[in-house]
N, C-alpha and C positions, 0 to 999 in steps of 0.2 A: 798537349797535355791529355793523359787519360782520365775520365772522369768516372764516379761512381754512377752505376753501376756497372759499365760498359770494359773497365778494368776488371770486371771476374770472368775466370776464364771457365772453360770445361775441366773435370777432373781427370782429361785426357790429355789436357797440356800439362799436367803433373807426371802422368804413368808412364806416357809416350817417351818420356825423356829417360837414359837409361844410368840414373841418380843409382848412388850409392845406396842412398836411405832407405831406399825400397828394401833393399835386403836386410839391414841393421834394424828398421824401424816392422816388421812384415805384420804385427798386430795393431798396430795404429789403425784409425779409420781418418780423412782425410774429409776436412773439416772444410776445409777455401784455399782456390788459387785464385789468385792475382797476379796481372801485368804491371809491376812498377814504374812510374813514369820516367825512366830513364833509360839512353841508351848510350851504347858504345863500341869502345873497339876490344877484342880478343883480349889486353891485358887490363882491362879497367875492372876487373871485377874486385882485386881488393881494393880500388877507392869505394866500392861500395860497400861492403861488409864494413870499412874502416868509418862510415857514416851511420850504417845501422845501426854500427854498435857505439857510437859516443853516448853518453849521459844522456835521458830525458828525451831522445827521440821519438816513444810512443808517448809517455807518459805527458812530453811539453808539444805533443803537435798540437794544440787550440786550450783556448781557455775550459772547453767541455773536456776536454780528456783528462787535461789537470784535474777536476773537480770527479770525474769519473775513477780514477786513477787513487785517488784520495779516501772515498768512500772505498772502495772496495778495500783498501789498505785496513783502514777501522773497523771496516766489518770482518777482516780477517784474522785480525786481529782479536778480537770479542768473541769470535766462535773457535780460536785457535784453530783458523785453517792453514796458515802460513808457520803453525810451530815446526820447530828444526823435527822432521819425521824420524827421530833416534830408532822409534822401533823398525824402521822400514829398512828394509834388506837393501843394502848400498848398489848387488849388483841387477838390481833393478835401472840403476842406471842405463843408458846406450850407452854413455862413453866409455862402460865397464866393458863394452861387445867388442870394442877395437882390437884390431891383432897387437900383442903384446908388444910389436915394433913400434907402435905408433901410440904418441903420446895426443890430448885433448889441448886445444891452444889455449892461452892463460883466459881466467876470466877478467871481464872486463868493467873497468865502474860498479856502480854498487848494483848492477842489473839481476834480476833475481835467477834468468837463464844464464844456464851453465853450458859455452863453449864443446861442443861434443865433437865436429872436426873441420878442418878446410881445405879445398882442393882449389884446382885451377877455376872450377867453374861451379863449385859448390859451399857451402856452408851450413852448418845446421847447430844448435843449439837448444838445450832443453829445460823445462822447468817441471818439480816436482812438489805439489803441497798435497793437501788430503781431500780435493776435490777432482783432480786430475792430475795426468801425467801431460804434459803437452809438448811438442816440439816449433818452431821455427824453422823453414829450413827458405831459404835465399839460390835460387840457381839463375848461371849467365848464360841465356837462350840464344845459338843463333837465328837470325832473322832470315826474310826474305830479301834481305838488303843487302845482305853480307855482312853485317851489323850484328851487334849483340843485345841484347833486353833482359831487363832484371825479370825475375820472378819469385812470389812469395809464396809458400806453402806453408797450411797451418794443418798440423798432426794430432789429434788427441787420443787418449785414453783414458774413459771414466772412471772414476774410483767409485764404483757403486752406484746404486740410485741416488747418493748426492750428487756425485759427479754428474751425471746426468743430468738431473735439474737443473744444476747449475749451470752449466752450458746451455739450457734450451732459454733460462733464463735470462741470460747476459747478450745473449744473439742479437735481439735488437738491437744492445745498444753498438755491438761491433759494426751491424751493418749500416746504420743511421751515423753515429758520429765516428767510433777508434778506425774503420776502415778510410772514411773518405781524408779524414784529420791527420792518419797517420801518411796515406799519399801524397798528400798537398803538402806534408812536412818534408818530406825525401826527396819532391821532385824541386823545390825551394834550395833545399841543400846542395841537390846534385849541379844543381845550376851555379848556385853559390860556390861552389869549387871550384865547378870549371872555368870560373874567373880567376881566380888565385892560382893556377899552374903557369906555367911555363910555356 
């Protein structure tokens, strides 16, 4: 199992790799990688994406993230950070940046990030309120094993000095509970499937 802290990586195990997102995403600043505790072969990357994205995967890894998850919900609500951004110019979107051939994969559950696209060995998805722009993106690392490994990258862009604060403000709690809660959920899951296959 990888354990917090020792699952963050350098921001070199992000760039090194030669992701899509780099080019789609080029104003982003690049927030945390992480090593996800799981590993595999060459085609297992969508059972992972297909785990990320089930319902309540951040929000249900520990009792603190629920309660974390909750608040932030209400207080988004009260300061309308989370209102539908009508005035916001739609092709601020990424998934607006895809070549016109290529369509953004459906969204999924009631997740507030929006699907932006997937490849053989990548994923990325984004979310857009009046504090930040952020992204998710998920890539399948080969290893020194000949083996594959998950990896998490988190993308943001502030929306102003709120955004800013906001982020500097919430850091603790991602590093202390949503980081370590959210791996110990994923690496649970990954397990938990690889009993149900075949």
């Amino acid at each position: 199992m990888l354990n917090h802290p020792t699952a963050r990586l350098p921001e070199s195990a992000h760039y090194q790799q030669p992701w899509r997102i780099h080019d789609l995403a080029p104003e982003f600043q690049l927030e945390d990688v992480w090593a996800l505790p799981v590993t595999g072969e060459r085609d297992d990357f969508a059972r992972l994406v297909r785990l990320l994205t089930a319902p309540g995967t951040a929000e249900n890894a520990s009792t603190l993230t629920r309660l974390l998850f909750a608040a932030r919900k209400q207080i988004g609500r009260l300061l309308r950070w989370d209102d539908d951004p009508a005035d916001q110019d739609a092709s601020t979107l990424l998934r607006h940046r895809l070549p016109d051939d290529q369509s953004p994969p459906p969204t999924t559950g009631d997740s507030p990030f929006l699907p932006i696209y997937q490849t053989d060995d990548e994923w990325a998805a984004e979310l857009v309120n009046r504090t930040v722009h952020g992204v998710l993106h998920v890539g399948w690392v080969q290893d020194s094993n000949n083996g594959y490994r998950g990896q998490l990258a988190v993308l943001v862009k502030p929306n102003g000095r709120l955004g800013s604060a906001y982020l500097l403000a919430i850091r603790p709690f991602r590093y202390a509970i949503v980081y370590p809660a959210l791996l110990r959920s994923i690496e649970r899951k990954w397990k938990a499937d690889a009993l149900t296959r075949p």
